[in-house]
C-alpha positions in Angstrom: 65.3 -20.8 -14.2 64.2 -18.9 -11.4 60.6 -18.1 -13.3 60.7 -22.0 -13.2 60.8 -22.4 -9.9 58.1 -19.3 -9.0 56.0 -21.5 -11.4 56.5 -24.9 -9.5 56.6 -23.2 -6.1 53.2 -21.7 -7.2 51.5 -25.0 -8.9 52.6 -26.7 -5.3 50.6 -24.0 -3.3 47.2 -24.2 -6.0 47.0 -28.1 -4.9 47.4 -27.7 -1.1 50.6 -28.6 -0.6 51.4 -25.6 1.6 54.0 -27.2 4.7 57.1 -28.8 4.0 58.8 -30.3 6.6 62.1 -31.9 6.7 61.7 -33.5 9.5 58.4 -35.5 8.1 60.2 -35.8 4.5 63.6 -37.8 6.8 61.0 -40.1 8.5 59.5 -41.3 5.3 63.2 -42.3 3.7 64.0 -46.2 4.2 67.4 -47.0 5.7 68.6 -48.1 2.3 67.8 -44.8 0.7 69.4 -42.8 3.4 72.6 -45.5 3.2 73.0 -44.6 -1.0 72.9 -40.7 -0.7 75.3 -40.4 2.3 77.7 -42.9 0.7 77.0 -40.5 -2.8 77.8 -37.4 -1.1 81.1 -39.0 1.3 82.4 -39.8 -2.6 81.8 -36.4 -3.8 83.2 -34.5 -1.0 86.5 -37.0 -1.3 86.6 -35.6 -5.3 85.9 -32.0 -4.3 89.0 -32.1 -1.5 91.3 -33.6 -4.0 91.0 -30.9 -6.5 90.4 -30.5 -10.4 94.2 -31.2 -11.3 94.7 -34.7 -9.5 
């Protein structure tokens, strides 16, 4: 797994993409987008806090 991700990290650098930015990356996300992951993660933090057993 990790020789996976040298190997991605690596292919990335060979065509220029050397600068990632988050910032740039949360501009480009429509409101939609942004609307479906929070909602994704606020479900799977409610699963995580009520434990394996319930």
């Amino acid at each position: 797994m990790l020789g996976l991700g040298f190997f991605i990290d690596w292919l990335a650098k060979r065509k220029g993409l050397d600068h990632y930015s988050p910032e740039e990356n949360e501009r480009n996300v429509s409101e939609s987008e942004r609307i479906y992951t929070e909602t994704y993660m606020n479900q799977m933090r409610n699963n995580n806090d009520q434990g394996p057993l319930q």
